[in-house]
N, C-alpha and C positions, 0 to 999 in steps of 0.2 A: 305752537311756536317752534321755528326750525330751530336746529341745536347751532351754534356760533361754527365758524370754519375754523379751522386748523391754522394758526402762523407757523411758516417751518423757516427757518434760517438756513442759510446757505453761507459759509462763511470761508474765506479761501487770499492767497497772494490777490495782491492790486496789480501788479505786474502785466498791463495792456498786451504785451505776448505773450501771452501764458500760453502753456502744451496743454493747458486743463480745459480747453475753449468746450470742447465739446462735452465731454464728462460734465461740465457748470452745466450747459445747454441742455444737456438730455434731464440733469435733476431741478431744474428749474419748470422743463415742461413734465416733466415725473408727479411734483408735487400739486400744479394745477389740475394734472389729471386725477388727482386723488380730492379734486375740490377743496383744497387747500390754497392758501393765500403765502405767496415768497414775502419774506423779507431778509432783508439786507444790506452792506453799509453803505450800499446806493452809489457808489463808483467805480471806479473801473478793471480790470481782470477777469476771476472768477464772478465777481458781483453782478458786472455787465452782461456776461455771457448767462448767468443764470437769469437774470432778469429778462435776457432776449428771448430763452425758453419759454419762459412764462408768460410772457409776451405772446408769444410764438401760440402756444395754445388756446389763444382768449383770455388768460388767467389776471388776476390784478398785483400788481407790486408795491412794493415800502423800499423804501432807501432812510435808513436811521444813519443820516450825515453829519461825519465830526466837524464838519465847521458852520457858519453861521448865514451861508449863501445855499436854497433851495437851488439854483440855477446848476450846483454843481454837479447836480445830479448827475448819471448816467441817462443816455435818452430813452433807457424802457423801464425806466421808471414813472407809475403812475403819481405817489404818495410820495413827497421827498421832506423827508422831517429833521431838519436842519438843528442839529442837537447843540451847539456850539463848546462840546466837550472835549475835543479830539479823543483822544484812545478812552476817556471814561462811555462813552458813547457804546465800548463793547459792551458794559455793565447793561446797559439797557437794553440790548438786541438778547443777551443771554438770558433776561429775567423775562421778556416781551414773548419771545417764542416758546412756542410748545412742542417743539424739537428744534435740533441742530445740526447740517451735515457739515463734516468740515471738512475742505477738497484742499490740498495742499496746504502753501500757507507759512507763515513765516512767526514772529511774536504778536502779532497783531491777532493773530489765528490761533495760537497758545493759548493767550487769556482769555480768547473767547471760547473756547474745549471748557477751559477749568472755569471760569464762569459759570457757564452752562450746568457742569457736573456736578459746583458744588450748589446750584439751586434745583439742583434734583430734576434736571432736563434731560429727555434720551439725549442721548448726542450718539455720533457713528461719524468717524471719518474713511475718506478714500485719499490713500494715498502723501497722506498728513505724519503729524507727530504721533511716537511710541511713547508708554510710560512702560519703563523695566527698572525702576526703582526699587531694590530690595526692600523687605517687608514696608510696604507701601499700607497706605489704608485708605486710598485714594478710592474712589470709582474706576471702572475699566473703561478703557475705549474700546468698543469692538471695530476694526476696521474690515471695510466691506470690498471686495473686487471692483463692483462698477453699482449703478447711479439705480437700476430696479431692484438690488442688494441692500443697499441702503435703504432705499424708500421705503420697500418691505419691513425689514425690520424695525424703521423708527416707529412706521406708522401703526406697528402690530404694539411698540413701545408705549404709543401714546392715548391706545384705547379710543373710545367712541368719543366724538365733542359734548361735552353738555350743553 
């Protein structure tokens, strides 16, 4: 029996002009090449563009969408799973994946960092939120330069599939 693939989240602004176009794009096609499966909130910004990566390599996609219409998908989305939770929707991308990258990103990208963190998910951002909270007892965010910094490290994070 092969071991399961890897879900990695990709989690970033929706913001359709994002500057993060390519940085999504390179770590979308990053995580297929590591035979891993994108998921994510399946519209548009960083989500789209990571999705087109993976796309872009062969790879298969998940859109975990807060509303109640699959259609809304993004168009490189394979899997569009129409959550109808709006932002509780993060809860489930966070607890779904077995890592997290987070590229930018606004409060929608917050909750899903500390989501992740506190279900004991690697997570790694580029270019996202700090936490410099004094005596904190948080988990750390390592943040990584670019998209084979990240990949590396989550996937060294997250150990062999079972």
């Amino acid at each position: 029996m092969s071991p399961r693939r890897r879900l990695v989240a990709v989690c970033g602004e929706s913001d359709p002009q994002t500057s993060l176009a390519d940085l999504a794009f390179e770590l979308g096609r990053g995580i297929v090449e590591r035979n891993a499966v994108l998921v994510c909130g399946g519209l548009t910004g960083v989500m789209e563009h990571a999705a087109r990566g993976a796309r872009a390599a062969g790879g298969l996609t998940i859109g975990l969408l807060p509303g109640e219409d699959p259609d809304d998908a993004n168009e490189y989305i394979d899997i569009a799973i129409a959550t109808g939770l709006g932002h509780a929707r993060n809860a489930i991308l966070a607890r779904t994946a077995d890592g997290v990258v987070a590229l930018g990103g606004g409060l929608g990208t917050l909750s899903e960092i500390a989501l992740a963190l506190r279900n004991r998910r690697p997570t790694i951002g580029i270019k996202t939120w700090r936490f410099d909270r004094e005596n904190r007892s948080e988990p750390e965010l390592p943040i990584a330069e670019n998209a084979t910094e990240a990949l590396d490290w989550l996937f060294a994070q997250m150990g062999r599939p079972s």
